[in-house]
N, C-alpha and C positions, 0 to 999 in steps of 0.2 A: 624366517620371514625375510622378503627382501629387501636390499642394503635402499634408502633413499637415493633419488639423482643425488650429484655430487658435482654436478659439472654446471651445476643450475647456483644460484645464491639462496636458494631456499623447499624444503618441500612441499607446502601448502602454500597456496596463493588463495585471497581472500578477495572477493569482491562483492560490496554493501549490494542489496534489494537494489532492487530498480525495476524499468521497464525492459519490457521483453529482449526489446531489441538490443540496448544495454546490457543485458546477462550475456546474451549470444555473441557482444564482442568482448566483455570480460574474458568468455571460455575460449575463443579465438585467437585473443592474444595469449593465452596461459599454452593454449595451444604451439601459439608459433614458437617460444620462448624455450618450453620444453623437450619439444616434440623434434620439429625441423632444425633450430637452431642450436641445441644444447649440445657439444661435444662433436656436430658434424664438419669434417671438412670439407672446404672448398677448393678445385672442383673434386670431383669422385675420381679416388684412388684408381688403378685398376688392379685387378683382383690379383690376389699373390697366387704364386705357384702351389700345386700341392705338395703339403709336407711328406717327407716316407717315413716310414714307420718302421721303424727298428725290428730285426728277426732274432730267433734264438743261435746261441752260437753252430745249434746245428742245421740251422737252415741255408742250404749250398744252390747256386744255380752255375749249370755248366752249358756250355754253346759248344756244337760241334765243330770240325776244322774253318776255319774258314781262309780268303774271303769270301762272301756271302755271294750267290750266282742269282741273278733274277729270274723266276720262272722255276727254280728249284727249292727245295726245303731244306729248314737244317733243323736236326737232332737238337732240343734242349730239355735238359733233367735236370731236376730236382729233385731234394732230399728235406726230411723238416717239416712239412705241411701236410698230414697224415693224419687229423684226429677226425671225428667222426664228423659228414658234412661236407669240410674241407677242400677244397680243389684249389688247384694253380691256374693265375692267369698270364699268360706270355705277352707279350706285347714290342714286336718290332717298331724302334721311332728313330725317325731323322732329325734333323736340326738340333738346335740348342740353346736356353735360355728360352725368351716369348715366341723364337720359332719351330719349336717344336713339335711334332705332330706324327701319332699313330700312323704304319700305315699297313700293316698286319697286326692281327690279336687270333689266338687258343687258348682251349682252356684243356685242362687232364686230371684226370683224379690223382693226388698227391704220391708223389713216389715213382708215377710213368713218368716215360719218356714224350715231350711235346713233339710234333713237327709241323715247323713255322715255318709258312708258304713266302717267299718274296717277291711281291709281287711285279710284273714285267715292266712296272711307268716309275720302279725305285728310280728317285736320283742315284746317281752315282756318288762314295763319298763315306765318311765316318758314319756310323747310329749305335745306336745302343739297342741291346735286349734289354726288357722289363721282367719283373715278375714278382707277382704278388698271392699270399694267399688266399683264400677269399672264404666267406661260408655265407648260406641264407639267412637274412632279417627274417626269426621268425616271432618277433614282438609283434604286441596286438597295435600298435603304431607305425608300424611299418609303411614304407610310400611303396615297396615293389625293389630296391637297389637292394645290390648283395651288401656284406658289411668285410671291411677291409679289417683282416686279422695285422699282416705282419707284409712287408717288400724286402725280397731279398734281395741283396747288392747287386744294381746293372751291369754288366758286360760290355765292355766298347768294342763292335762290331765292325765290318767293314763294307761295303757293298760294292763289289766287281763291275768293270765298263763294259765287262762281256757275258750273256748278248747286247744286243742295242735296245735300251730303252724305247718299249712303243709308247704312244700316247694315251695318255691320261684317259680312262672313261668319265664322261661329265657327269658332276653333280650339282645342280642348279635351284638356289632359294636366292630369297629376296634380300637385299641388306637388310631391308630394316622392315618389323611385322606390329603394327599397332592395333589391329584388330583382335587379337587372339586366336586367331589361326594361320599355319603356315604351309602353304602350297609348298612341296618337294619333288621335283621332277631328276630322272636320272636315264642313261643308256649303255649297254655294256652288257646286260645282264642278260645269261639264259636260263633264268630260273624265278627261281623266289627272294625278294629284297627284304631285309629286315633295317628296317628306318627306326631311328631313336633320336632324342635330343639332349645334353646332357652341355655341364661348361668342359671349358678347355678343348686344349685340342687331341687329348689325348684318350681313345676311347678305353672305359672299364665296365663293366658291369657295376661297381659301388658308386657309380656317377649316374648313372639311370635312373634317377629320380622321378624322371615323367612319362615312364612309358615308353614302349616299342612299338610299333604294328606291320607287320606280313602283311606285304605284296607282291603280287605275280605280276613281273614281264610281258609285256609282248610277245608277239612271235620275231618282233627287231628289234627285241634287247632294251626295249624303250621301255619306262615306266612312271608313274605320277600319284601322287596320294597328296592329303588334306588333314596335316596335324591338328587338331583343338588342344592346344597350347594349355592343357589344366595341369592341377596339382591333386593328389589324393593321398592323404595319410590318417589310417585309423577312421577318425570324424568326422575330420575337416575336409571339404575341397574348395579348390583356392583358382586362382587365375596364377600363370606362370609368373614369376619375377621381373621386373624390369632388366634390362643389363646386356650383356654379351654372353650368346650361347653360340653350340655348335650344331650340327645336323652330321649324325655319325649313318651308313647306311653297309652292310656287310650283302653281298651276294654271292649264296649260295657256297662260302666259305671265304672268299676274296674281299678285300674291304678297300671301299671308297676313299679316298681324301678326303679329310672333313672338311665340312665348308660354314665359317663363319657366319652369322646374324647375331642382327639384334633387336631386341623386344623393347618396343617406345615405351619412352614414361608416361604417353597418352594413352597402353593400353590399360584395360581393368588393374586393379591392382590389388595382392593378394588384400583380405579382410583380419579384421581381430572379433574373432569368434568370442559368442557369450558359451557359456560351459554350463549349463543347465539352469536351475534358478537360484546359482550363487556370483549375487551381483559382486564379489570381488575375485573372482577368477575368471580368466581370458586365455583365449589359448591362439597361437602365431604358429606359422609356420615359414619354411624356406629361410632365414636369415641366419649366413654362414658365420661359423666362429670367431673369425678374424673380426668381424662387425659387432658393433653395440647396439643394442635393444633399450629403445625410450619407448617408455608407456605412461601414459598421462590419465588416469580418472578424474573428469570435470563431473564434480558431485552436486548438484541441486541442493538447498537444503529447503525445509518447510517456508521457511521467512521470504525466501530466492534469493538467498545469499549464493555463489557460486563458490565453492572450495577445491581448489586444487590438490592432488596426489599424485607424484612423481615415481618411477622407479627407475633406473637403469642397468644393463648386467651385458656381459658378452652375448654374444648368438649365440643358439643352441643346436644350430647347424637343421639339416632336412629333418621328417618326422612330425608328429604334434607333439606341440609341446603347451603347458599350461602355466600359467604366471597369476602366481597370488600376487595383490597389492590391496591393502588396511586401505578402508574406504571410512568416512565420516558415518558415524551411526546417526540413524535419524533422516539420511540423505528420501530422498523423493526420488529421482531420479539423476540417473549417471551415463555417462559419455564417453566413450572410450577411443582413444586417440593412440597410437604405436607407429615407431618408424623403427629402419632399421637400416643404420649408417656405418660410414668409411668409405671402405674398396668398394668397387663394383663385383654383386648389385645393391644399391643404395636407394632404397627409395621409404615410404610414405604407404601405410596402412589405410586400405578404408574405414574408417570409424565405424564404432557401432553402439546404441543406448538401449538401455532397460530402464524401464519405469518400476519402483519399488511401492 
């Protein structure tokens, strides 16, 4: 069963009968006390780096000669990521530390040889190879992201001044999307675009959380589509996170420069699902590891005594996930209240009640 808040002075909060209105700001303040304030900081972190994951001692990644030419490919192999399922993901990135960012990705069944396209708008300058191995979420929870086995040790790479750098094909979204939808416009392409949204800047497949969708080009390379910014794992579907995401978009094998956004705390925001007709379990999604999970049951009792129930725990990262918390036997009705605090993204559960 789960551990009580700890970051609170107590796990039940009690408040005598009264009138209506009186109860509703009993559970509002139990609310704010647990929920919003209990262990958050001020203001919202920003979200840490992805951690890498360790490989086995025989998992090897090799890069062919370089320096790296633009407009040319180079040879990389691997060894190690072979077991049934299994594939390698490549992934050429510039910068370093919060500037980091994809700007080729392949993938090859484990054991080929990759070859990773560089493409003509590289800066000039050090990057690194990636590479990780990957296999498909095939749980009945699953949101759609592959599941990240193991990364094997980057490569410092180098990328040549020669040819010349052409310009950048554009990809254009909005800073900031408080509706839950997000207009993507792009030019460049002769072909078919595959648009995704995912954090960071660094694109994978175990980060596609939300979805891709194919679109076709113009005949000028021009193209435009209209994300509906949801969530879908297993049960639940949810509205996206508040926070800082990216817009990854690949054509026809070449891939875009990702381009920053971010999701207002004005728009919808995910819910805390009831789980059938067991009023003590709730089930959350999208709140990443690094962040803590506060869940508050404001319980009714017959009298209209209000009683509060606390829980708190790490995230449990993307997926559905379900959280028991001991509710008052006898309650009438319950209130379900969850945030999910730190790093960005930080935000504030839609509530949700059942009447018993």
């Amino acid at each position: 069963m789960p551990e009580p808040i700890t970051c609170s002075p107590a796990r039940r909060y009690r408040r005598a009968a009264a009138d209506r209105s009186v109860r509703l700001a009993a559970m509002l303040a139990v609310t704010v006390a647990l929920v919003l304030s209990a262990c958050q900081p001020t203001p919202v972190l920003p979200a840490p780096p992805f951690g890498s994951v360790p490989g086995p001692s025989t998992a090897l990644l090799t890069v062919g000669p370089g320096p790296l030419t633009r407009g040319t490919t180079v040879a990389v192999g691997t060894s190690g990521c072979d077991e049934d399922f299994q594939y390698v993901e490549v992934r050429l990135v510039t910068g370093s530390g919060t500037t980091q960012r994809g700007v080729a990705m392949t993938t090859v069944s484990g054991g080929e040889t990759a070859d990773l396209e560089v493409p003509m708008w590289a800066a000039t300058g050090p990057a690194e190879v990636e590479a990780s191995c990957n296999e498909p979420d095939f749980s009945m929870a699953s949101d759609g992201a592959d599941v990240l086995r193991f990364d094997f040790p980057s490569v410092p790479v180098t990328i040549a001044d020669s040819p010349a750098a052409t310009a950048e094909p554009t990809l254009s979204v909005p800073a900031v999307v408080s509706d839950g939808a997000l207009t993507v416009s792009g030019s460049g392409c002769g072909g078919r675009v595959l648009v995704g949204v995912a954090p960071g800047l660094v694109p994978s497949a175990t980060r596609f959380h939300y979805g891709r969708r194919l679109v076709t080009a113009a005949p000028d390379g021009s193209w435009s589509t209209t994300l509906q910014l949801g969530y879908h794992a297993g049960e639940f579907s949810d509205p996206i996170v508040p926070g800082s995401l990216s817009v990854f978009a690949v054509c026809e094998g070449w891939w875009y420069s990702p381009a920053p956004f971010e999701v207002s705390t004005a728009s919808p925001a995910p819910a805390v699902h009831l789980v059938g007709p067991f009023p003590a379990v709730v089930g959350l999604t999208q709140c990443p590891t690094y962040n803590t999970v506060s869940i508050l049951a404001a319980a009714e009792m017959p009298s209209g005594e209000i009683v509060g129930v606390g829980h708190h725990e790490a995230g449990r990262g993307f997926g559905e996930h379900l959280y028991p918390v001991d509710v008052p036997a006898g309650a009438v009705r319950i209130t379900w209240y969850a945030s999910c605090h730190g790093a960005d993204p930080s935000f504030v559960y839609t509530p949700a009640s059942i009447n018993l």
